[in-house]
PDB file of N, CA, C and O in Angstrom:
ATOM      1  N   UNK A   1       0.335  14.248  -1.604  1.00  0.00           N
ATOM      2  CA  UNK A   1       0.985  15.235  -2.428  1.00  0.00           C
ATOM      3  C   UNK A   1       0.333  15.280  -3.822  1.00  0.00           C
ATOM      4  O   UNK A   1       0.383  16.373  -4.386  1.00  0.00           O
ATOM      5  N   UNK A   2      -0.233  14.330  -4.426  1.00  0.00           N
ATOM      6  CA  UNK A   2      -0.563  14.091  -5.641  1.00  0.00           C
ATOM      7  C   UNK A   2      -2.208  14.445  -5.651  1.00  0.00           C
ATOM      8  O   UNK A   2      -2.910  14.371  -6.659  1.00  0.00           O
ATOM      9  N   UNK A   3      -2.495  14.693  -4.825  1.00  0.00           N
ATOM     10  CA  UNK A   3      -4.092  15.130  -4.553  1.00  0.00           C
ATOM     11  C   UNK A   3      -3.946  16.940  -4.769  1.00  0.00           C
ATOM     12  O   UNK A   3      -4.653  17.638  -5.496  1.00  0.00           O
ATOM     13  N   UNK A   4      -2.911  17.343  -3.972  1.00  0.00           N
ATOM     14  CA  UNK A   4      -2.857  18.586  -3.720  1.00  0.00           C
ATOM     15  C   UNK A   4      -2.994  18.932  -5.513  1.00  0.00           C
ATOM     16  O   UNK A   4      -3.925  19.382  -6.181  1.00  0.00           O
ATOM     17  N   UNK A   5      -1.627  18.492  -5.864  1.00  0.00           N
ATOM     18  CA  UNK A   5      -1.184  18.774  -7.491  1.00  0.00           C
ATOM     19  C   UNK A   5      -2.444  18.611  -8.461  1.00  0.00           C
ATOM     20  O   UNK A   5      -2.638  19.462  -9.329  1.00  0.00           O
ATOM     21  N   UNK A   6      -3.201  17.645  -8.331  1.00  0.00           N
ATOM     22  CA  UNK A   6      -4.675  17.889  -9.275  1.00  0.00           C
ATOM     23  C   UNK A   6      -5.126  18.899  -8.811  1.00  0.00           C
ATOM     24  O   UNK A   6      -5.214  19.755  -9.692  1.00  0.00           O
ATOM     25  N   UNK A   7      -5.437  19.216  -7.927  1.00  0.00           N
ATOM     26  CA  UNK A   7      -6.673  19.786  -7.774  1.00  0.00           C
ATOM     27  C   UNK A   7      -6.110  21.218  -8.014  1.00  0.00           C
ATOM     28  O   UNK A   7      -6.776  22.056  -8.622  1.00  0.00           O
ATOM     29  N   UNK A   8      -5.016  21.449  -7.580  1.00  0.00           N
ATOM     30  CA  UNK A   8      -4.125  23.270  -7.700  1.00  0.00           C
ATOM     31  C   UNK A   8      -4.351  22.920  -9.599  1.00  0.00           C
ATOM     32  O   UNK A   8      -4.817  23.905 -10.173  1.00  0.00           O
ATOM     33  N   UNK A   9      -4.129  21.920 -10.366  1.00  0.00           N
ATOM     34  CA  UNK A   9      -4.180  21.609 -11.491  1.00  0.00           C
ATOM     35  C   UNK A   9      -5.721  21.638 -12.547  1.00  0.00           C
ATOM     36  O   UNK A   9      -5.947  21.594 -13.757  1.00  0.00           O
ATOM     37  N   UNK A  10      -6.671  21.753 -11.088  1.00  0.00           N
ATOM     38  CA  UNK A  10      -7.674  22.287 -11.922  1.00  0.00           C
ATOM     39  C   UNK A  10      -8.855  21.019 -12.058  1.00  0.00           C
ATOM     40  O   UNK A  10     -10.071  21.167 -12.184  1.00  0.00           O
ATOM     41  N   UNK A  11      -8.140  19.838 -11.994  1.00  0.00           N
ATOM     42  CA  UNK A  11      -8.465  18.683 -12.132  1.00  0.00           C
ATOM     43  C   UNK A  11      -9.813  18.158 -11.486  1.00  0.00           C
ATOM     44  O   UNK A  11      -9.571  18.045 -10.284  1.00  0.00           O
ATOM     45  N   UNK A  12     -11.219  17.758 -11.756  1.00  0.00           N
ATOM     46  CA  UNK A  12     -12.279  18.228 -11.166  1.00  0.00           C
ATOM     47  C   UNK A  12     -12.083  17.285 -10.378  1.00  0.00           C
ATOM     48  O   UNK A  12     -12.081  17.430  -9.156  1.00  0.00           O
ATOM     49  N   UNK A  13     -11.867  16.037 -11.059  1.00  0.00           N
ATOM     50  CA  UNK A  13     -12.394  14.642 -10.000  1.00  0.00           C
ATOM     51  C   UNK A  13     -10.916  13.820  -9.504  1.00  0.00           C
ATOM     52  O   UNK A  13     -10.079  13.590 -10.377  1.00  0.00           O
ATOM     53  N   UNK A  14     -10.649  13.394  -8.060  1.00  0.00           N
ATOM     54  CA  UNK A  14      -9.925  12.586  -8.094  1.00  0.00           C
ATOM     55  C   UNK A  14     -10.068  11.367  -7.373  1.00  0.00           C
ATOM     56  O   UNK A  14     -10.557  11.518  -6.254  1.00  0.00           O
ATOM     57  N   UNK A  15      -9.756  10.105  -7.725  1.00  0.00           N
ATOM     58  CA  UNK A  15     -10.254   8.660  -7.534  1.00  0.00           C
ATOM     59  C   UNK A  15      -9.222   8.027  -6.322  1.00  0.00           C
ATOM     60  O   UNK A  15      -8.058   8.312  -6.605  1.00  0.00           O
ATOM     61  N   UNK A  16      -9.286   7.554  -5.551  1.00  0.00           N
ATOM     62  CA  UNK A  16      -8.534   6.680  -4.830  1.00  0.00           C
ATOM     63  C   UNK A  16      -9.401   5.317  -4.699  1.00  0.00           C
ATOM     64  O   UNK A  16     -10.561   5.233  -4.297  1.00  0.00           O
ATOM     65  N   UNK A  17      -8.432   4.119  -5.200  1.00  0.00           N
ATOM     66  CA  UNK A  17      -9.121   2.873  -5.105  1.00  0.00           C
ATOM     67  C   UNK A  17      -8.355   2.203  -3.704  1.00  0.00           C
ATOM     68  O   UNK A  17      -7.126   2.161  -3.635  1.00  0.00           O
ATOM     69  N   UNK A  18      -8.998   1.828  -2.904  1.00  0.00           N
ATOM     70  CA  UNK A  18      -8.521   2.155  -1.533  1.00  0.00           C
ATOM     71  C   UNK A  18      -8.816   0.536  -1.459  1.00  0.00           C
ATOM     72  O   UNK A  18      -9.945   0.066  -1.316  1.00  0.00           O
ATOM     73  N   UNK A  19      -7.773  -0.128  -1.565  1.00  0.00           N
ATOM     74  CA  UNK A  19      -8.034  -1.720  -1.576  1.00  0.00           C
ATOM     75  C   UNK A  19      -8.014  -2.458   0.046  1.00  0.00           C
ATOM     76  O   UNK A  19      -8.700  -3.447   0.305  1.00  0.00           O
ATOM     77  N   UNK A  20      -7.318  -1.942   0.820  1.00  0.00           N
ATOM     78  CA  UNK A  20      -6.934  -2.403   2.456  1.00  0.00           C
ATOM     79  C   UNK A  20      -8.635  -2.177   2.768  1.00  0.00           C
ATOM     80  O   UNK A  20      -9.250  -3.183   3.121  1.00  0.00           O
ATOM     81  N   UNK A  21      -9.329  -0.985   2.652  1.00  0.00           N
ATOM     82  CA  UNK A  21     -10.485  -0.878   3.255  1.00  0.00           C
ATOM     83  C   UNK A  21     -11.921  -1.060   2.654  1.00  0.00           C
ATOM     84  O   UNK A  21     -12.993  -0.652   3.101  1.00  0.00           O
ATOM     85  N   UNK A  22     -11.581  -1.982   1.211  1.00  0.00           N
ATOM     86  CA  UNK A  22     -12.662  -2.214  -0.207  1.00  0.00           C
ATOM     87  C   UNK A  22     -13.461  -0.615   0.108  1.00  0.00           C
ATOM     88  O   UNK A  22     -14.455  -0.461   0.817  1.00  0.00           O
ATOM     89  N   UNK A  23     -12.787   0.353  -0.555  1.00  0.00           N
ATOM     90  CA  UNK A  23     -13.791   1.002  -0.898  1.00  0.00           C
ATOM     91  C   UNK A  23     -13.126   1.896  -1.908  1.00  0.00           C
ATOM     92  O   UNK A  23     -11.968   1.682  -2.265  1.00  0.00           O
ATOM     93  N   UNK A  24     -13.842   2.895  -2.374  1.00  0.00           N
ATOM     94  CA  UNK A  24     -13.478   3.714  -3.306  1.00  0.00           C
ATOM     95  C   UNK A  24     -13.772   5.142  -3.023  1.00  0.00           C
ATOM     96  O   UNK A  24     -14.961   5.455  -2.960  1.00  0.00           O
ATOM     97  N   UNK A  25     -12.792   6.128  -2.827  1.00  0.00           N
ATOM     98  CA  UNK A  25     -12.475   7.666  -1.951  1.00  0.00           C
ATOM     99  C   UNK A  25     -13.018   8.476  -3.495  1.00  0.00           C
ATOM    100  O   UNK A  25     -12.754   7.818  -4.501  1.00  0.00           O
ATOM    101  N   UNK A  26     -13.506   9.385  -3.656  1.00  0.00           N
ATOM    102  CA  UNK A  26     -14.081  10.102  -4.758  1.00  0.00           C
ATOM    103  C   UNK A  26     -13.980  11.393  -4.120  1.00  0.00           C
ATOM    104  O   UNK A  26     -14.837  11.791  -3.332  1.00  0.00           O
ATOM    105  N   UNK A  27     -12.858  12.122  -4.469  1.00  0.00           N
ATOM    106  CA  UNK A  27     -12.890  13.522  -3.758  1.00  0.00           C
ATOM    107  C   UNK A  27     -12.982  14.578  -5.738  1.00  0.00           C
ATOM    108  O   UNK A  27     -12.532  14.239  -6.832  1.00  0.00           O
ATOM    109  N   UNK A  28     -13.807  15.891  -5.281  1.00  0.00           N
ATOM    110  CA  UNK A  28     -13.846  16.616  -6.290  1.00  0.00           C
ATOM    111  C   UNK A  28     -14.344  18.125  -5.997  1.00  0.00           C
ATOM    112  O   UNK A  28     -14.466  18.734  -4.934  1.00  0.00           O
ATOM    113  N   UNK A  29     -14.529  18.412  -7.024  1.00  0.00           N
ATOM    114  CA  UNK A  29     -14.585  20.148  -6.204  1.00  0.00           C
ATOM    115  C   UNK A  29     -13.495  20.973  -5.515  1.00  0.00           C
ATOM    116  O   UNK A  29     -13.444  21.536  -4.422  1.00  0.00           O
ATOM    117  N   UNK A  30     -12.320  20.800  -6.920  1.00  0.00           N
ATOM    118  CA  UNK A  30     -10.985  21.486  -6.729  1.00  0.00           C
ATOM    119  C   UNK A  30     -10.894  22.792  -6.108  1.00  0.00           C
ATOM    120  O   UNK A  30     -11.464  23.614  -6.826  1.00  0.00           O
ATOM    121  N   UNK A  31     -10.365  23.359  -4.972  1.00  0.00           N
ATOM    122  CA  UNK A  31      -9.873  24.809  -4.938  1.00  0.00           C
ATOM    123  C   UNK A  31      -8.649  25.271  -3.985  1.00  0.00           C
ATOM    124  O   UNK A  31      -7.910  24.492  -3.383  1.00  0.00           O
ATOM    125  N   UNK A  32      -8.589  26.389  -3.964  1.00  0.00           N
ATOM    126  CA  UNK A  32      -7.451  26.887  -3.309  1.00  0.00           C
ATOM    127  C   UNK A  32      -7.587  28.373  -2.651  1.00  0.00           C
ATOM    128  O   UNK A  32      -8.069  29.224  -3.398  1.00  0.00           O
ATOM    129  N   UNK A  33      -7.323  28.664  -1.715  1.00  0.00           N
ATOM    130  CA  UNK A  33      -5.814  28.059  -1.800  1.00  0.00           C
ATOM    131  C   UNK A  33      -6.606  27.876   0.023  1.00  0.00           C
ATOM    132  O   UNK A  33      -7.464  28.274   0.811  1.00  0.00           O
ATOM    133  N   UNK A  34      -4.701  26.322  -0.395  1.00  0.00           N
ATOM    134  CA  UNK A  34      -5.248  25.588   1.111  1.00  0.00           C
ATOM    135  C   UNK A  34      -3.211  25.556   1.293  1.00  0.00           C
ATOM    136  O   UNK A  34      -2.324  24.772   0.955  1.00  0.00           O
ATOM    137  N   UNK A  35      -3.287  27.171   2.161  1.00  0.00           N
ATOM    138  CA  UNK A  35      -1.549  26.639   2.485  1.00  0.00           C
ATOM    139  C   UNK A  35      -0.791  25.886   2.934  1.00  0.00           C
ATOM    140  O   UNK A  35       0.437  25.913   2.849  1.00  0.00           O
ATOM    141  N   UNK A  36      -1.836  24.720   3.752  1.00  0.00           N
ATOM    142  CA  UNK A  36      -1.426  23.779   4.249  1.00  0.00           C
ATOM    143  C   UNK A  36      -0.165  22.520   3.702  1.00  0.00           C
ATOM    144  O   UNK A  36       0.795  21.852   4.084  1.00  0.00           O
ATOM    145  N   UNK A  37      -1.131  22.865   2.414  1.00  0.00           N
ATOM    146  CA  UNK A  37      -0.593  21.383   1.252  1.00  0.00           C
ATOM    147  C   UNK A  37       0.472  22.004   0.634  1.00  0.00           C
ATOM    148  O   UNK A  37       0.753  23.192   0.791  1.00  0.00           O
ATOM    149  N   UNK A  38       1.196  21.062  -0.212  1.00  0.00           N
ATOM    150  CA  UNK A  38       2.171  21.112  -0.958  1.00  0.00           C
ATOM    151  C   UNK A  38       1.965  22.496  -2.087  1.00  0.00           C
ATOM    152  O   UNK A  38       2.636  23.528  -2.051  1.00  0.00           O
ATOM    153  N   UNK A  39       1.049  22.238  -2.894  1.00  0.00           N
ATOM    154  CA  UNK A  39       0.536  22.954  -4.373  1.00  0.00           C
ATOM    155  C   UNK A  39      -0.552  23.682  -3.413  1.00  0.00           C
ATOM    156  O   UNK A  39      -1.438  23.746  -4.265  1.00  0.00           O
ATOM    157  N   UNK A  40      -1.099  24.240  -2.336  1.00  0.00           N
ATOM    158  CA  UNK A  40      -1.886  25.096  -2.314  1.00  0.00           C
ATOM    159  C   UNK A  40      -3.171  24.702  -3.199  1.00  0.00           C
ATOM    160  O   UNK A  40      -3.709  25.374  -4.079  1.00  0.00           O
ATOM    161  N   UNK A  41      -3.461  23.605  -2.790  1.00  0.00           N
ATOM    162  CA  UNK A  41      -4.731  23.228  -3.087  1.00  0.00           C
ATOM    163  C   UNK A  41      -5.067  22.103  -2.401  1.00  0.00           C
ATOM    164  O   UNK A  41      -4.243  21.431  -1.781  1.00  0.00           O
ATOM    165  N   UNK A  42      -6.959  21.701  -2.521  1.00  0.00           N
ATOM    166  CA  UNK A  42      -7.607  20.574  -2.355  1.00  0.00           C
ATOM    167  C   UNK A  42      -8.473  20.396  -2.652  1.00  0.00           C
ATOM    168  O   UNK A  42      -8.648  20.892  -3.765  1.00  0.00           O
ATOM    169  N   UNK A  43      -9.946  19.507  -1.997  1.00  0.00           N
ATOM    170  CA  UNK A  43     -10.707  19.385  -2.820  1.00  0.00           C
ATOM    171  C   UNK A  43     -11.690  19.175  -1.651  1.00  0.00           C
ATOM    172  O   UNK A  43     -11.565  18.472  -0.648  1.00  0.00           O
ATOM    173  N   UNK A  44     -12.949  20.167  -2.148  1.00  0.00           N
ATOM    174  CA  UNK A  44     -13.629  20.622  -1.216  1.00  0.00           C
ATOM    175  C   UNK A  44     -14.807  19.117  -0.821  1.00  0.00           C
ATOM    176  O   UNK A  44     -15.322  18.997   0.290  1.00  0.00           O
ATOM    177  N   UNK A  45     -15.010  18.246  -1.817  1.00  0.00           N
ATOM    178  CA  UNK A  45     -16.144  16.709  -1.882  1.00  0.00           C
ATOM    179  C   UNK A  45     -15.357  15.929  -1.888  1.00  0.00           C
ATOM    180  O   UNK A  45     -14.645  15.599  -2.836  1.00  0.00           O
ATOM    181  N   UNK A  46     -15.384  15.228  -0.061  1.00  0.00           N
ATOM    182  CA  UNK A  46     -15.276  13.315  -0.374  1.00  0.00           C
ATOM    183  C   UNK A  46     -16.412  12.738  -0.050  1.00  0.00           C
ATOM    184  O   UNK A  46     -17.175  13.064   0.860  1.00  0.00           O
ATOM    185  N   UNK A  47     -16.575  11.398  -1.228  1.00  0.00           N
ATOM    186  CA  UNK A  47     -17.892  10.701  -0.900  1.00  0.00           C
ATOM    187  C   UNK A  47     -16.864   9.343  -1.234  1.00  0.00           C
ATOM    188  O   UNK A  47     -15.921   9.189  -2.011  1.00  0.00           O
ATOM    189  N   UNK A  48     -17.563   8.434  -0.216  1.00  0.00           N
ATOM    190  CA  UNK A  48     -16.652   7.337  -0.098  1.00  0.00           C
ATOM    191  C   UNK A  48     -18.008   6.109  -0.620  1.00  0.00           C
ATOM    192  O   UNK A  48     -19.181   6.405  -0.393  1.00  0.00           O
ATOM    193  N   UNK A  49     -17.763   5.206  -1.089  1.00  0.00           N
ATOM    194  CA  UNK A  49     -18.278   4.435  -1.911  1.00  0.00           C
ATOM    195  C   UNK A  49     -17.998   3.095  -1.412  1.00  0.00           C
ATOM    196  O   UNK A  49     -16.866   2.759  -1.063  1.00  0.00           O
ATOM    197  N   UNK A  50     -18.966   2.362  -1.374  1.00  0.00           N
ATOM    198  CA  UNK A  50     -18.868   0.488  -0.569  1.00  0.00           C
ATOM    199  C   UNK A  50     -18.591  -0.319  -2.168  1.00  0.00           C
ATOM    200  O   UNK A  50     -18.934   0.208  -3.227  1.00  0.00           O
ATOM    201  N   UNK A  51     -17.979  -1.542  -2.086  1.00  0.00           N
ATOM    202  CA  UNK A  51     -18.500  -2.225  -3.205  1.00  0.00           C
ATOM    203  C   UNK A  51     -19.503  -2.410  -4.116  1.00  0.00           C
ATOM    204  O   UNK A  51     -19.385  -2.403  -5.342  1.00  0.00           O
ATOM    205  N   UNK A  52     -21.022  -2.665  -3.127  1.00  0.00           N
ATOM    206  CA  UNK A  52     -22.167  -2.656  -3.626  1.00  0.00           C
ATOM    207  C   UNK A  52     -22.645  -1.829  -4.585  1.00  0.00           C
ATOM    208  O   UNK A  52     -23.551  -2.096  -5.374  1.00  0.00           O
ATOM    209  N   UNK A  53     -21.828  -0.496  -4.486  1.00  0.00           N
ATOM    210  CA  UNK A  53     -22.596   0.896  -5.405  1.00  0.00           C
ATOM    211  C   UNK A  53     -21.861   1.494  -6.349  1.00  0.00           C
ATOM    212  O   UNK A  53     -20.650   1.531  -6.134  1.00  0.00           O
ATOM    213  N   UNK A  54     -22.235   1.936  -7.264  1.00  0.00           N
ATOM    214  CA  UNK A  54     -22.071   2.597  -8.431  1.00  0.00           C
ATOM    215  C   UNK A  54     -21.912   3.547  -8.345  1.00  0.00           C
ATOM    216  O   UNK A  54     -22.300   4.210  -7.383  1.00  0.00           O
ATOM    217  N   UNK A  55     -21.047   4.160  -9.671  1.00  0.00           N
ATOM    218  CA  UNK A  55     -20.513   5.616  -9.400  1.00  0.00           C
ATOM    219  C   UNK A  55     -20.647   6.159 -11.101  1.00  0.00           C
ATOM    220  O   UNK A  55     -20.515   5.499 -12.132  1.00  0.00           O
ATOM    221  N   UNK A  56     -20.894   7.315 -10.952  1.00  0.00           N
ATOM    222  CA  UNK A  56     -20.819   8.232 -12.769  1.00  0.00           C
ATOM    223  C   UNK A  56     -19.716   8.675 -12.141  1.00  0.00           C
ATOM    224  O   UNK A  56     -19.539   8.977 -10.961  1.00  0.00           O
ATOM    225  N   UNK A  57     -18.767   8.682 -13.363  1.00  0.00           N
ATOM    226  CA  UNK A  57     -17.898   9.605 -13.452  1.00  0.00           C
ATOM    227  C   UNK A  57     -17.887  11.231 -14.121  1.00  0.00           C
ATOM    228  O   UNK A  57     -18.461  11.454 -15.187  1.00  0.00           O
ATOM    229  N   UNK A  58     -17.506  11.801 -13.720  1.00  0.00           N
ATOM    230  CA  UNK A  58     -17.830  13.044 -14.105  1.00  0.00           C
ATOM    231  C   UNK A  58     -17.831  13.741 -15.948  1.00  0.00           C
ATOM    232  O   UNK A  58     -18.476  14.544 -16.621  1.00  0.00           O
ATOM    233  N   UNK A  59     -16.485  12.663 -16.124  1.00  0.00           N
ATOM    234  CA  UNK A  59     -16.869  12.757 -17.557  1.00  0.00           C
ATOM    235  C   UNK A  59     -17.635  12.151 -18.308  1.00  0.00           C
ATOM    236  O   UNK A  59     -17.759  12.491 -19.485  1.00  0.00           O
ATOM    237  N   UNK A  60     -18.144  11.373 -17.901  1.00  0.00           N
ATOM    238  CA  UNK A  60     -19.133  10.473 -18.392  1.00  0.00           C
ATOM    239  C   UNK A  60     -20.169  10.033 -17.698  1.00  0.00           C
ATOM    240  O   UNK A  60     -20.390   8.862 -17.386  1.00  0.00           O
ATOM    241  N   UNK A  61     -21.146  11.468 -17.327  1.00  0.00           N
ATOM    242  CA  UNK A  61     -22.178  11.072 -16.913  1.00  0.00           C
ATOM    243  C   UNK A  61     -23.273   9.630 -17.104  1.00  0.00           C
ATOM    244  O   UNK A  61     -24.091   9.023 -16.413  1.00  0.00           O
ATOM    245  N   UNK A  62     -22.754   9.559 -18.349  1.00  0.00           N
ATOM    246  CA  UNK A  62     -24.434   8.523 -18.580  1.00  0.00           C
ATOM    247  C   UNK A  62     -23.358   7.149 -18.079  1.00  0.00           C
ATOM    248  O   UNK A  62     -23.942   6.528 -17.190  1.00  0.00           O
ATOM    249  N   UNK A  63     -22.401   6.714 -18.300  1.00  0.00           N
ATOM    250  CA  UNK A  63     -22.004   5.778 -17.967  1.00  0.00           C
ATOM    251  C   UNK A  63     -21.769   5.360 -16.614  1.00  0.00           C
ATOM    252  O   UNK A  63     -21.316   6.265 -15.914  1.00  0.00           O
ATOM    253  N   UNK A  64     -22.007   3.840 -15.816  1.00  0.00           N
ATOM    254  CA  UNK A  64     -21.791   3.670 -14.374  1.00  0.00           C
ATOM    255  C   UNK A  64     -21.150   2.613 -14.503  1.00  0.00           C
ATOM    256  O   UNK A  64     -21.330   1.627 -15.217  1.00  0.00           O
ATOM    257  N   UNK A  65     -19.962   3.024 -13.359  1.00  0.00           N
ATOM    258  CA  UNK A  65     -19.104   1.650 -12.959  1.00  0.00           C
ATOM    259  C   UNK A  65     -19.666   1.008 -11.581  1.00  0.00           C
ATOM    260  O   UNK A  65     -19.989   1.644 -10.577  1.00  0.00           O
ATOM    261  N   UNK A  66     -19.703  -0.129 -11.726  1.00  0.00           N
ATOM    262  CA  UNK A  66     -20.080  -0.604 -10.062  1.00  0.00           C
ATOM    263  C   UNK A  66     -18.454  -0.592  -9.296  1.00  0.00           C
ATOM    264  O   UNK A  66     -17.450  -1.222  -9.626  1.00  0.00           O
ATOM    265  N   UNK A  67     -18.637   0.277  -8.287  1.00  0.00           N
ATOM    266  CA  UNK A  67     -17.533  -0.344  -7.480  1.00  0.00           C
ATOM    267  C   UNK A  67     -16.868  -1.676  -7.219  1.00  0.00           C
ATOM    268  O   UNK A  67     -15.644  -1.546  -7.231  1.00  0.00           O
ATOM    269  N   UNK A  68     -17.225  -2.783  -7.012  1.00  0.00           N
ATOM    270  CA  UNK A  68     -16.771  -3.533  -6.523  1.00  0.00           C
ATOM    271  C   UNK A  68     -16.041  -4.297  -7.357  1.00  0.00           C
ATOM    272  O   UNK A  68     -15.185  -5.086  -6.957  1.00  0.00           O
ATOM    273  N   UNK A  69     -16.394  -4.071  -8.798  1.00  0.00           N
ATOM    274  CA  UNK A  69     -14.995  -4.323 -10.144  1.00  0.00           C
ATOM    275  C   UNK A  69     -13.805  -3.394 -10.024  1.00  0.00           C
ATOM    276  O   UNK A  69     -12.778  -3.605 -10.670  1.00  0.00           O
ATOM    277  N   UNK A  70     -13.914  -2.565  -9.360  1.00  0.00           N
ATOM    278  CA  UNK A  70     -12.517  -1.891  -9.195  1.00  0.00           C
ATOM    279  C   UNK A  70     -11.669  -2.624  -7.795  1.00  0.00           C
ATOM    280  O   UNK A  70     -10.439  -2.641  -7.839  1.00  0.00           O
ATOM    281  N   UNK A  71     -12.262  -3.112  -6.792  1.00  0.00           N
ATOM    282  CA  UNK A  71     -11.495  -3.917  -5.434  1.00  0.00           C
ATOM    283  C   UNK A  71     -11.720  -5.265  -5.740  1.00  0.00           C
ATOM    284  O   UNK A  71     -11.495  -5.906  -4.714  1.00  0.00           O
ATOM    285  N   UNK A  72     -12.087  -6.076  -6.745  1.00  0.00           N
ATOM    286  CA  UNK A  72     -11.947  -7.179  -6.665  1.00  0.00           C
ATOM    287  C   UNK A  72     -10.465  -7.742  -5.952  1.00  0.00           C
ATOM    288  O   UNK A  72     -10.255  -8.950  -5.837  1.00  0.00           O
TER     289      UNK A  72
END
């Protein structure tokens, strides 16, 4: 439900730190309409991420987090 609401919200990037399966869900590329969902929205990019690798965030291109500080 809270995926739908960003993204109908405009919201470019959204993060799931997905601890049961160490990885990190990176969905982005908000649009609509998807009548399926709650808010009539979703998000057209998931790229799913291992520990090992690094990610820019969208607002902050130049900066990189390594994944695997977020599932410790």
């Amino acid at each position: 439900m809270k995926m739908s609401l960003y993204a109908s919200a405009g919201i470019p990037e959204y993060w799931i730190v997905n601890l049961v399966e160490r990885r990190l869900e990176v969905y982005r590329e908000p649009f609509a309409p998807a009548p399926e969902t709650p808010f009539n929205a979703l998000y057209k990019s998931l790229r799913l991420y291992r520990p090992e690798e690094s990610i820019s965030p969208l607002f902050a291109p130049e900066s990189y987090l390594k994944v695997g500080e977020l599932i410790r």
